[in-house]
Phi, psi and omega in degrees: 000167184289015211243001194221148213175343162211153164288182118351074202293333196237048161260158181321125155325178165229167222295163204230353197280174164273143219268165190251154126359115180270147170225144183287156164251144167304351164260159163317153184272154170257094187284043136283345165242171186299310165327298207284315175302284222302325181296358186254345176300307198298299184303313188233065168312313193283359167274333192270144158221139190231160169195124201237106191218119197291347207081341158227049171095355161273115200242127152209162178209156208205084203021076161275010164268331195324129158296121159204171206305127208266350163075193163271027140334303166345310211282339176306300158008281189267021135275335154303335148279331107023281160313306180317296193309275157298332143338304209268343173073053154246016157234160175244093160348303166300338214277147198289091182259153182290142172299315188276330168275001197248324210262357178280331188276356227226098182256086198013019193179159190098014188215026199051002160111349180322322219268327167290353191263297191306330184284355172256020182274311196284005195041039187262092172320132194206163182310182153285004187280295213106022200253124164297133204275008175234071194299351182268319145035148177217170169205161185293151188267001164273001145301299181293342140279359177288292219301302156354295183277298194274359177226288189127046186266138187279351180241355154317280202319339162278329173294318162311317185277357174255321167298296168272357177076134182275354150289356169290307184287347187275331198277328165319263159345272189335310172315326174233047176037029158256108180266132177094356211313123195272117164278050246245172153252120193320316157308341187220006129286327166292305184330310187274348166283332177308312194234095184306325184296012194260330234264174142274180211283142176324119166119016175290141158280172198291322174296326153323274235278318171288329180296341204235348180279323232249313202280275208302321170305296184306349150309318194280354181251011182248341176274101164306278281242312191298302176298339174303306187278330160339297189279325164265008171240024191290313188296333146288012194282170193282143192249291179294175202275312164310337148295318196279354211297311183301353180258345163300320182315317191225044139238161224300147228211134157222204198212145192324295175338299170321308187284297196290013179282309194289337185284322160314315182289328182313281172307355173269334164100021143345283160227125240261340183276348179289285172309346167266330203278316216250013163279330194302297176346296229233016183259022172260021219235339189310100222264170206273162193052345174286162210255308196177157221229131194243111201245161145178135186241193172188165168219141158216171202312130174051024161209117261206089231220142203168096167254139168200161173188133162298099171281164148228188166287125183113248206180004186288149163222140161207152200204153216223122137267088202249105177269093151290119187234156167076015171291133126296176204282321201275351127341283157302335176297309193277015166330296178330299196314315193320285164324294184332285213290338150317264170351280195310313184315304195258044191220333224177113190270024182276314216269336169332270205307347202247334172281295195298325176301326180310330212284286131019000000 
C-alpha cells in the first residue's frame, strides 16, 4: 500500500554480534533481527540486486544490472541536480517559494502523508491533505529538498524537477555515472492509480507511460476542475498491495549499479550540497570512527529500496546499493534492521563476509 514512502531513520541499532552465514530457514525468516535479513537475502537471491563496496578492498554484488522499481530511491537523481545547481549559482537555496506552486504537485494522497509531515515540521498550517491553508505563505527552497530527503515528499520532488528540466537531472546523473535515470512524475504516477483511464494499457512502454504520467501531472496543477475530480475520487483508487501491484510495475526502474554509481559520487563529494543534506537522517546512525552516514531509501508495494554510504576521516568511503522485489508490508516495516545490517557491512569486515555469503 501507499503508506511507507521512506524507511525509518530512527529506529534502533541492532545486535553487535557476529552474523552465521545467511541461510534460508525453513520457517519465514525473521526480518526483525539482522540474521533473519541475511536469511532472507539467501532465500531470495534472484529477487534481490545488490552491489556493495566497503572502500577498503572489499566488493560483492548480486545482479546489479537487474532493472528493477526504483521507488524513491530516485529522488538522490533531482537532489543532485539540485547540488549542480547551487553550485553553479542558478538556484538559490534562499529564494522564497510560494506555498500554492509547491502544494500544485502534491495530489493529496499517495505519498504516506510526507507532504502533510514536512509541512508541519516547517510550521506551514494545513489541511488533513497537506494542502496550506495560505497558498502565498513562503518558504526557503532549501526546504523542499530537505522535505524531498527527510519525509521522501513526491511534490518537493516534482517541483524540482519542473524548475530544473530533465536535461539538467540527466546531466547531473551522468556526472556520477548514472546515465539515463527515469525521472518521470511522481504526481502522475499517483494520478494515473487514481484515475486509470489517464494511465496507458499494462505492458506499455515505458517512455508512454512517463509521457501520459507527465501530461496528467501537468494538467492536475493548471486545472481547479481536474484537481477537484482528484480529489473526489482518491478514496477509490487500488488499496492493497496485490492491486496495486501491476501499476508498481511499471514505475520507474533502474539498477543497483546505477544508484551506487550516484551515491558513490556523492560520498567522493561531486556533489557537496547533496552529501550535507542526505548525512542529517541517519546522523545518530554513525558507526564508531566513521565521519557520517549518508542515506535515502524508498518503498512501494512489494519493493523494498536503499542508497547509502559510510564515510571516515581520510578520504574512505563505502557504499550499498540495495533493490529488493518480493518484500511484505511487515518486511518493509523491518527496513531500519536492514540499514543496520548495511551499516555493519561496510563498517566490519567480518560482518562484510557475512552478507557476501548471503548474497553467494
Amino acid at each position: 500500500m501507499l503508506t511507507r514512502r521512506h524507511l525509518l531513520a530512527g529506529a534502533a541499532a541492532g545486535s553487535a554480534a557476529l552474523l552465521l552465514p545467511g541461510t534460508a530457514s525453513a520457517t519465514q525468516p525473521d526480518t526483525t533481527t539482522e540474521q533473519g535479513w541475511l536469511d532472507w537475502i539467501a532465500a531470495h537471491r534472484h529477487d534481490v540486486s545488490v552491489l556493495i563496496d566497503d572502500g577498503a578492498g572489499r566488493r560483492a554484488a548480486r545482479n546489479p544490472d537487474v532493472r528493477r522499481v526504483m521507488a524513491s530511491s530516485i529522488k538522490v537523481v533531482h537532489l543532485s541536480a539540485y547540488a549542480v545547481a547551487v553550485a553553479e549559482d542558478r538556484l538559490d537555496p534562499k529564494e522564497q517559494i510560494r506555498m500554492g506552486d509547491w502544494d500544485a504537485h502534491h495530489p493529496f494522497v499517495g505519498d504516506g502523508r510526507a507532504h502533510f509531515l514536512a509541512l508541519n515540521r516547517l510550521g506551514v498550517p494545513c489541511d488533513d491533505y497537506g494542502v496550506a491553508k495560505d497558498p502565498e505563505q513562503r518558504v526557503p527552497l532549501a526546504r523542499l529538498a530537505e522535505a524531498m530527503i527527510f519525509f521522501s515528499d513526491n511534490a518537493a520532488t516534482d517541483y524540482l524537477r519542473t524548475r530544473l528540466g530533465d536535461p539538467a537531472l540527466q546531466r547531473a546523473a551522468a556526472r556520477g555515472g548514472w546515465f539515463r535515470p527515469d525521472t518521470r512524475s511522481l504526481g502522475g504516477e499517483v494520478l494515473m492509480l487514481i484515475m486509470p483511464e489517464y494511465a496507458p494499457p499494462p505492458g506499455s512502454p515505458a517512455a508512454v507511460r512517463r509521457a501520459m504520467g507527465d501530461a496528467v501531472a501537468r494538467r492536475f496543477v493548471r486545472d481547479r476542475a481536474f484537481r477537484a475530480e482528484a480529489l473526489r475520487r482518491w478514496p477509490d483508487m487500488p488499496s492493497t498491495p496485490d492491486t496495486q501491484w501491476p501499476w508498481v510495475k511499471g514505475h520507474g526502474q533502474g539498477s543497483a549499479a546505477d544508484l551506487f554509481a550516484l551515491h558513490r559520487g556523492i560520498a567522493n563529494g561531486l556533489y557537496p550540497t547533496a552529501r550535507e543534506i542526505l548525512a542529517k537522517p541517519l546522523a545518530d546512525r554513525v558507526p564508531p570512527g566513521a565521519s557520517e552516514v549518508l542515506f535515502k531509501g524508498g518503498s512501494l508495494p512489494r519493493s523494498l529500496t536503499t542508497g547509502l554510504s559510510v564515510r571516515w576521516p581520510g578520504g574512505r568511503s563505502g557504499t550499498a546499493a540495495v533493490l529488493f522485489t518480493g518484500v511484505s508490508d511487515q518486511e518493509i516495516a523491518n527496513a531500519p534492521v536492514l540499514l543496520d545490517v548495511l551499516i555493519a557491512a561496510l563498517s566490519d569486515p567480518a560482518r562484510f563476509s557475512a552478507l557476501e555469503r548471503a548474497l553467494c
